[in-house]
C-alpha positions in Angstrom: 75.4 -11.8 485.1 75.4 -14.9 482.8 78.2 -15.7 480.6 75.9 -14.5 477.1 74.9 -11.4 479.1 78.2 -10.4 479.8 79.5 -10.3 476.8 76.4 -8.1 475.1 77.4 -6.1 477.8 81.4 -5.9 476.8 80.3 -5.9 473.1 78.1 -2.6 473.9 80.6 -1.0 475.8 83.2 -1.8 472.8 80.7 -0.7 470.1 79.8 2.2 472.9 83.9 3.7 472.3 83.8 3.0 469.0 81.0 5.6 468.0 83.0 8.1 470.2 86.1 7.0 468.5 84.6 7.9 465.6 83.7 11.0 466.5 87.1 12.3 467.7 89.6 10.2 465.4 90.6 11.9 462.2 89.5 8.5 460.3 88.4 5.0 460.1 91.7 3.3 460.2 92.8 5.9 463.7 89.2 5.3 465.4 89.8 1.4 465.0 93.2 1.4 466.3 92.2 3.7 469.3 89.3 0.8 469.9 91.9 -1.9 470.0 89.8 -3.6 466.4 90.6 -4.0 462.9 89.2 -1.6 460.2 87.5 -4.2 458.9 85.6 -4.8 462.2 85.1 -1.0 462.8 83.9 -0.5 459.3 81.3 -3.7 459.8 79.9 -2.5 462.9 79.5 0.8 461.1 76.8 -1.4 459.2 74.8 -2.3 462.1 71.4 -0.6 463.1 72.4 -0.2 467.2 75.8 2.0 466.0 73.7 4.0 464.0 71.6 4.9 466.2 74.0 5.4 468.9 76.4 7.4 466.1 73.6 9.6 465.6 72.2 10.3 468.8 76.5 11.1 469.7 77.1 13.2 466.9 74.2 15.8 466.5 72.3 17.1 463.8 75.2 19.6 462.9 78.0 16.8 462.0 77.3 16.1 458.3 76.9 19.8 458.0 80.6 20.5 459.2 81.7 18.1 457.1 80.2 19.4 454.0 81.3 23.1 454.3 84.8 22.5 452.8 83.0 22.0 449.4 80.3 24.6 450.1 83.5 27.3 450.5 85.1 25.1 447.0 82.1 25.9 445.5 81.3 29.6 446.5 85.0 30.4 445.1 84.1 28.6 442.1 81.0 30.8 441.8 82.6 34.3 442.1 86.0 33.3 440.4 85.4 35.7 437.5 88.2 33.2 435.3 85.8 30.5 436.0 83.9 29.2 433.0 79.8 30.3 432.7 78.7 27.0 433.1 80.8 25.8 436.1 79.6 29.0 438.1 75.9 28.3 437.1 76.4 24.5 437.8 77.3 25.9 441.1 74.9 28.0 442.1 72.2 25.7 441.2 73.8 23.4 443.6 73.8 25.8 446.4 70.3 26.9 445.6 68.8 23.2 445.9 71.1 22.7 449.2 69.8 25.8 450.7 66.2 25.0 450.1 66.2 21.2 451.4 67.0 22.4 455.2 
C-alpha cells in the first residue's frame, strides 16, 4: 500500500470509530475524546458527505425518533395538564397532529 493510500485507509478507519463514537457517547465533546480528536475535528468531519452516510447507515431509521420522544412526552403533558393555558394545549396538539401525519 502506497504512502497516500494508507493514510485514506487510517483516516477511514478513524472517521469509521468516530460515527460509532457517536453513537454510544453521551455527546460531542465524550465521542471526540473516546476517538483520541478535538471537538473541533469531530464536529468538522460531522460536516462531511462520507460520515453522513456512514452515520446513517450505523444509526437506523429509529435514532432521531428516540431522540425526539422526550419532547413528544413534554408535550403530551402539556396537552392534558388541565392548569395549562387554552392556547398552549392547542399549540400542542397541532404540533403532534402535523408530526403524526409526516411519517
Amino acid at each position: 500500500m502506497r504512502t497516500g493510500e494508507w493514510e485514506r485507509h487510517k483516516f477511514k478507519r478513524k472517521l469509521d470509530e468516530a460515527v460509532a463514537a457517536m453513537l454510544t457517547q453521551r455527546n460531542v465533546e465524550e465521542a471526540a475524546r473516546s476517538v483520541g480528536v478535538s471537538t473541533a475535528t469531530l464536529m468538522r468531519w460531522q460536516r462531511l458527505p462520507e460520515f453522513q452516510i456512514a452515520y446513517r447507515e450505523r444509526a437506523g431509521p429509529h435514532t432521531a425518533s428516540r431522540r425526539a420522544s422526550p419532547a413528544a412526552a413534554t408535550l403530551l403533558k402539556t396537552m392534558i395538564d388541565p392548569n395549562a393555558p387554552a392556547s398552549v394545549a392547542t399549540g400542542g396538539r397541532g404540533n403532534l397532529q402535523s408530526r403524526g401525519q409526516s411519517h
